[in-house]
MMTF fields as JSON, N, C-alpha, C and O atoms, coordinates in Angstrom:
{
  "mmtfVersion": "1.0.0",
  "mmtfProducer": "UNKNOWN",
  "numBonds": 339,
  "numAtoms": 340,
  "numGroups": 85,
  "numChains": 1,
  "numModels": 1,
  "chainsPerModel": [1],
  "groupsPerChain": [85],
  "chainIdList": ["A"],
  "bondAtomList": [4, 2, 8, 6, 12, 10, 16, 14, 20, 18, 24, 22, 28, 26, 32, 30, 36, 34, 40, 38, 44, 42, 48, 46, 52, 50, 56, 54, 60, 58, 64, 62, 68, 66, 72, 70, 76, 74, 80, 78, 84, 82, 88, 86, 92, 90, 96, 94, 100, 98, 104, 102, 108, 106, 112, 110, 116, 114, 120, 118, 124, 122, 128, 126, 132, 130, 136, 134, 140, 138, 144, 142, 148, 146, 152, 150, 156, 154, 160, 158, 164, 162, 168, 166, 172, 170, 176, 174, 180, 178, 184, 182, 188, 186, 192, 190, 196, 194, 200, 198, 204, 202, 208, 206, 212, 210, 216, 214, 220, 218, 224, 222, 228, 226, 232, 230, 236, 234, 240, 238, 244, 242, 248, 246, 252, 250, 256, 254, 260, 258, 264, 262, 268, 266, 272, 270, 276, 274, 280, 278, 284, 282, 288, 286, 292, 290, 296, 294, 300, 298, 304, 302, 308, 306, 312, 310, 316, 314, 320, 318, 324, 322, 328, 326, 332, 330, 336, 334],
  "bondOrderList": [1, 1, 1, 1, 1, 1, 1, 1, 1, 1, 1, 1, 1, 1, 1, 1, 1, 1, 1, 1, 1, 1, 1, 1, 1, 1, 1, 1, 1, 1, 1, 1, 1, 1, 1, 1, 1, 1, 1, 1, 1, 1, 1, 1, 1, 1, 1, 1, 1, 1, 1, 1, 1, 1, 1, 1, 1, 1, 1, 1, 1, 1, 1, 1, 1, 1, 1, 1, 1, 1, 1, 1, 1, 1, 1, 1, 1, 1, 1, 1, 1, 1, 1, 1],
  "groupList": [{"groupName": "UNK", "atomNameList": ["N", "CA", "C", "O"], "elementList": ["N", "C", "C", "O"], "formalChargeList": [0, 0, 0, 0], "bondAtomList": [1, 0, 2, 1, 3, 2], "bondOrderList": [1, 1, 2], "singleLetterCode": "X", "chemCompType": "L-PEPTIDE LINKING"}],
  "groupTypeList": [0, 0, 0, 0, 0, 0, 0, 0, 0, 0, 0, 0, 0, 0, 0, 0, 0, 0, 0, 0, 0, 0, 0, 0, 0, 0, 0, 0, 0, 0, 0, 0, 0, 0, 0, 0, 0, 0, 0, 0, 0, 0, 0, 0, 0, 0, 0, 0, 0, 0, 0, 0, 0, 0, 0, 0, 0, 0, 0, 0, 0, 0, 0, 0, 0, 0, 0, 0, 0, 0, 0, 0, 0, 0, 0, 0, 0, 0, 0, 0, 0, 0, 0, 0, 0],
  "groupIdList": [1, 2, 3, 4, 5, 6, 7, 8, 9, 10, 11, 12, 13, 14, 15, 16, 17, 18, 19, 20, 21, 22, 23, 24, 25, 26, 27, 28, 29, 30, 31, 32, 33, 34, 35, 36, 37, 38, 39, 40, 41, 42, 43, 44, 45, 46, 47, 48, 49, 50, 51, 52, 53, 54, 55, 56, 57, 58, 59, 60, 61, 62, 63, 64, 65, 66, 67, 68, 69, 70, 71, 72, 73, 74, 75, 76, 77, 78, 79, 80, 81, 82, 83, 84, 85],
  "secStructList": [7, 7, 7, 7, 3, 3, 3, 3, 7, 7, 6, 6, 6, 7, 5, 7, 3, 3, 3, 3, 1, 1, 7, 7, 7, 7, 7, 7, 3, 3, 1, 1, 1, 1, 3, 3, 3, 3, 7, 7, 6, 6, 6, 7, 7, 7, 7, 3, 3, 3, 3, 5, 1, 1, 2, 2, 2, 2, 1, 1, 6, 6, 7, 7, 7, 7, 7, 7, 7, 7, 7, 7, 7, 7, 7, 1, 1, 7, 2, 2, 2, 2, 1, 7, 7],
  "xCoordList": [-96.436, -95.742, -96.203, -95.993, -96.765, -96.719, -95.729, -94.588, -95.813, -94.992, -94.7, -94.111, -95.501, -95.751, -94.239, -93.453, -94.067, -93.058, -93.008, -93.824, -92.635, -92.401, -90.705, -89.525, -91.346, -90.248, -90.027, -90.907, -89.321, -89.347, -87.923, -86.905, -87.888, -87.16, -86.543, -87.43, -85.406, -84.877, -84.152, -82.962, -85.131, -84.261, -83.483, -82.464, -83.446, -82.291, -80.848, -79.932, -80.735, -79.859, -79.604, -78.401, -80.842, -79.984, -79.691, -78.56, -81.279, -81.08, -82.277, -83.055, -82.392, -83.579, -84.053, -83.74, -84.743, -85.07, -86.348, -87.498, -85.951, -87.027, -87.004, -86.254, -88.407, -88.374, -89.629, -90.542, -89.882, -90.95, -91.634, -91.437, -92.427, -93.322, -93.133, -92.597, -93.605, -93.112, -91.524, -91.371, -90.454, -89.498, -89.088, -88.966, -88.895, -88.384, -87.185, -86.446, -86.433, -85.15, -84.632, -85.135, -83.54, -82.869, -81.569, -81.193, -80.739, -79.643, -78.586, -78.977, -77.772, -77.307, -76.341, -75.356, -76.183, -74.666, -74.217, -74.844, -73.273, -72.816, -72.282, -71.407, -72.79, -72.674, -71.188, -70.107, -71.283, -70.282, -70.776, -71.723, -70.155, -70.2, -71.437, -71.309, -72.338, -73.397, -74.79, -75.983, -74.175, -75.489, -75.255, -74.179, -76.626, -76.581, -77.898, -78.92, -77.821, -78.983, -79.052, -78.155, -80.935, -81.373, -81.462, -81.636, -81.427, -81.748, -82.42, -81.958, -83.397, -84.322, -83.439, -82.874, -83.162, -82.522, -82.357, -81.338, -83.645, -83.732, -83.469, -82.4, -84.145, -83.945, -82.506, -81.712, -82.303, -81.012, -81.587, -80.82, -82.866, -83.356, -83.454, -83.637, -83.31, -83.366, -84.244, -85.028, -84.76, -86.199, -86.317, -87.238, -84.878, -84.967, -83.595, -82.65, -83.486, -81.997, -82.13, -83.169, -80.664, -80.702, -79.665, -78.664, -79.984, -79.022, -78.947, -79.667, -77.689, -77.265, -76.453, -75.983, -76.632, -76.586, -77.285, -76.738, -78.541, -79.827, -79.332, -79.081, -79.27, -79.581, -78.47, -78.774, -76.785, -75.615, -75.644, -75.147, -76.289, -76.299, -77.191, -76.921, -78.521, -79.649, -79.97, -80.579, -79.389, -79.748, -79.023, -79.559, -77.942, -77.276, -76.858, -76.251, -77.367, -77.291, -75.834, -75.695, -74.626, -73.243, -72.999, -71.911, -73.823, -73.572, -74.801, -75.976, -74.319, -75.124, -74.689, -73.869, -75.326, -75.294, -75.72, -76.903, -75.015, -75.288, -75.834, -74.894, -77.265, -77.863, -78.092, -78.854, -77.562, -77.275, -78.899, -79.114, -79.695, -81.115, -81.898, -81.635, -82.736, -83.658, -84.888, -84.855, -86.138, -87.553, -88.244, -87.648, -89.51, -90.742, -91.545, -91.474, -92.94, -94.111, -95.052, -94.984, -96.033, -96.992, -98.339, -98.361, -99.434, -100.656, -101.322, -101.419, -101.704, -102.608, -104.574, -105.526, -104.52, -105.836, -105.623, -104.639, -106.711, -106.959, -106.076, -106.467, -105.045, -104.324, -105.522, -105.639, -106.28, -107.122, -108.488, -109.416, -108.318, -109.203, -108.655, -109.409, -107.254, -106.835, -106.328, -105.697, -106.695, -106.237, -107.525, -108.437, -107.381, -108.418, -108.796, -108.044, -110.343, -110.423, -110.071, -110.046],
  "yCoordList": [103.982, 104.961, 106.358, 106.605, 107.3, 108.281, 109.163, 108.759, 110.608, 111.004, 112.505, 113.37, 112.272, 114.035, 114.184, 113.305, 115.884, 116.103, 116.28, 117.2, 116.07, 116.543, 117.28, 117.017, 118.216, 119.0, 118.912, 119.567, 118.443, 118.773, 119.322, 118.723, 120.51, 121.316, 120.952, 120.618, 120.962, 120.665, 122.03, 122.317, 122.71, 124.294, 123.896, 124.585, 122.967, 122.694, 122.356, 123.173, 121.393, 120.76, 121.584, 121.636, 122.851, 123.441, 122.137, 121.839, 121.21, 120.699, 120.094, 119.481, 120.405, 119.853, 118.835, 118.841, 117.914, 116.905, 116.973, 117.331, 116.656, 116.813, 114.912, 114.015, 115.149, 113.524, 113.157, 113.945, 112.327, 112.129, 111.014, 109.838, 111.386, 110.25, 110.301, 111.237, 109.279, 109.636, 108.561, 107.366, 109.619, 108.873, 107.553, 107.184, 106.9, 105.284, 104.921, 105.817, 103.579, 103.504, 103.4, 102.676, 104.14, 103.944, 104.383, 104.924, 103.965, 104.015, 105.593, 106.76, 105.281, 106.862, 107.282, 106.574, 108.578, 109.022, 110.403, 111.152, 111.271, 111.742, 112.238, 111.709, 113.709, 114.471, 115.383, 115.318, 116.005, 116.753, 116.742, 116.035, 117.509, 117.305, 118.549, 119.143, 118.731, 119.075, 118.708, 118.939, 118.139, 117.651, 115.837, 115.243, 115.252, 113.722, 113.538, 114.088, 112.609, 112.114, 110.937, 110.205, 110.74, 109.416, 108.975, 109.789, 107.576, 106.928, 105.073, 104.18, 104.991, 103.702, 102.379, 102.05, 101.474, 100.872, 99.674, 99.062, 99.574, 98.769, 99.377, 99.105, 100.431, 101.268, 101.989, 102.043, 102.391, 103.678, 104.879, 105.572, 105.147, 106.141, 107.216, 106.802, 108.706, 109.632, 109.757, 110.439, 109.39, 109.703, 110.936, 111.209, 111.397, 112.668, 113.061, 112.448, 114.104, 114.37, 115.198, 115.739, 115.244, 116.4, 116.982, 116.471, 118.895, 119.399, 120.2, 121.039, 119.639, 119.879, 121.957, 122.771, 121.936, 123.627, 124.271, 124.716, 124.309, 124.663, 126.349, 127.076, 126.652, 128.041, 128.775, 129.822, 128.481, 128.726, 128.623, 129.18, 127.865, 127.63, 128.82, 129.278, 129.409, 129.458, 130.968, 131.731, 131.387, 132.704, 133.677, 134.765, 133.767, 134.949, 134.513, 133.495, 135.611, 135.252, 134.355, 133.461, 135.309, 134.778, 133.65, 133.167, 132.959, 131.271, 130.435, 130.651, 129.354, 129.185, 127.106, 126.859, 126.067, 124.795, 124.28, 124.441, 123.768, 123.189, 122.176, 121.389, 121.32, 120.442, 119.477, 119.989, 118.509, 118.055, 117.623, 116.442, 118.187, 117.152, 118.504, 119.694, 118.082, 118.343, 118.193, 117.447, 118.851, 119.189, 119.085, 119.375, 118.698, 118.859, 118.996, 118.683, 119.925, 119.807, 119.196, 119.472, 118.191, 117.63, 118.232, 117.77, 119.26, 119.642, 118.106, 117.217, 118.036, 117.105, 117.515, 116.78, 119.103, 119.466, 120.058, 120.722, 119.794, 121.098, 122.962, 124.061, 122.632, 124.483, 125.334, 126.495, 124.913, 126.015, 126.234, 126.983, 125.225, 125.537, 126.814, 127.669, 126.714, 127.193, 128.896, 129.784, 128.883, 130.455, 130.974, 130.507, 132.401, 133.385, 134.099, 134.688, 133.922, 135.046, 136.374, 137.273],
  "zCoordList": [16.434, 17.242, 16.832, 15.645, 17.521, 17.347, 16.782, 17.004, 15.898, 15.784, 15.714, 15.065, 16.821, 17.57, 18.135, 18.488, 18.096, 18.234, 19.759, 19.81, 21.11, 21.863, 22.666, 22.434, 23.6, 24.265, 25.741, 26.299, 26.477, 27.71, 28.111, 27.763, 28.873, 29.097, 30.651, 31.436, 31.115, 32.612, 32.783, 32.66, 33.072, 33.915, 34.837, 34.811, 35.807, 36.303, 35.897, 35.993, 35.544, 34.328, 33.391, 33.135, 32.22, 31.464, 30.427, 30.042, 29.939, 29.138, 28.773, 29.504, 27.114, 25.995, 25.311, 24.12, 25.697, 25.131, 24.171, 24.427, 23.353, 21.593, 21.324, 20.942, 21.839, 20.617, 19.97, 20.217, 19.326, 18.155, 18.842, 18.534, 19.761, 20.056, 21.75, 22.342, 22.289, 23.476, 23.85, 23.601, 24.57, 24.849, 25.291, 26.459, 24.265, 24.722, 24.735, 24.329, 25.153, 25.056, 23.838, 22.979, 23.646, 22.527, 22.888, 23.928, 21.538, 21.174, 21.132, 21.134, 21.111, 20.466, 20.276, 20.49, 19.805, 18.951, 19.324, 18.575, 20.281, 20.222, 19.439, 18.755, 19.316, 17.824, 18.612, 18.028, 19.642, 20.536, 21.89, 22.234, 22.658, 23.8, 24.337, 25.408, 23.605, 23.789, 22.866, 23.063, 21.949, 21.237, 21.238, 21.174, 21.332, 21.514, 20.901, 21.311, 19.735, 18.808, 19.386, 19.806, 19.362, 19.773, 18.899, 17.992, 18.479, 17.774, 17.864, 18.575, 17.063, 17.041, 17.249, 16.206, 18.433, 18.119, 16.923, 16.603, 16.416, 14.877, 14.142, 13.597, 13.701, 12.2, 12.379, 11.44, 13.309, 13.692, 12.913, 12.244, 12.971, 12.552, 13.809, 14.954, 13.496, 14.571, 15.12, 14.46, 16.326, 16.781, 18.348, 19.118, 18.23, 19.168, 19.363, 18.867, 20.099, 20.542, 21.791, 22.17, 22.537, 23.586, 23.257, 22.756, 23.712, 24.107, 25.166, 25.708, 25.356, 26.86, 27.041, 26.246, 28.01, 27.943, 26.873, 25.864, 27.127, 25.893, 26.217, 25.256, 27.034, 27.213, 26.822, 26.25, 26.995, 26.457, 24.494, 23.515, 24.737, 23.132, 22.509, 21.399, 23.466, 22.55, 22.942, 22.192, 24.475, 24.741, 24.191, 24.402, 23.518, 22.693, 21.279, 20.943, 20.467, 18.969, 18.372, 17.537, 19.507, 18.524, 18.938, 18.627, 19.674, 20.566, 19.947, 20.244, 18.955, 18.193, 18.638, 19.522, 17.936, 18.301, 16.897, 16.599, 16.133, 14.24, 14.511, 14.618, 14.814, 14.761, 12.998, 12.179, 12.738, 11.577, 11.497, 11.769, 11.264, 11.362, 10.098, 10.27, 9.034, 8.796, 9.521, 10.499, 9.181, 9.349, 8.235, 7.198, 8.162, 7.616, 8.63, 9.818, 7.461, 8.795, 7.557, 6.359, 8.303, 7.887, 8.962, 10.103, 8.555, 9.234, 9.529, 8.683, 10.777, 10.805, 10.796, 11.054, 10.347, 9.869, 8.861, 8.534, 8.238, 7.122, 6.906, 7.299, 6.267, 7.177, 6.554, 6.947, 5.757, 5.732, 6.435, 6.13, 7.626, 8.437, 9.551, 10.015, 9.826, 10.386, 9.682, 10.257, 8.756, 8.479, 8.174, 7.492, 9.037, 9.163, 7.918, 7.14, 7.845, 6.218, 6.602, 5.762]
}
């Protein structure tokens, strides 16, 4: 499985889908009534989430959305190919 991060955005709807690979069926958990974690239905590992009213959440600083999820980044090149002398 891949485990590229992808984004697809529904300007209509006014909702964000993030998932690690490309979207398959899975499971899931209602974090609130705007955030919803996907999860693997074997492992129950997180493999994406949506949130719903992305833009309420994300366009003004004092309107904020607590996503319970860590990050890492792993380069898949050389980063020092990528930084300029």
């Amino acid at each position: 499985m891949s485990r590229e991060l992808k984004f697809l955005y529904d300007e209509e709807a006014d909702v964000l889908y993030v998932s690690l690979g490309h979207p398959e069926y899975t499971d899931y958990a209602e974090v609130n009534d705007d955030l919803i974690l996907r999860l693997d239905p074997e492992t129950k590992d997180i493999v994406g989430f949506t949130i719903i009213d992305f833009l309420a959440h994300f366009s003004r600083p004092e309107s904020r959305l607590r996503i319970p999820l860590a990050a890492s980044f792993q380069p898949l090149v050389d980063v020092k190919e990528l930084v300029m002398a």
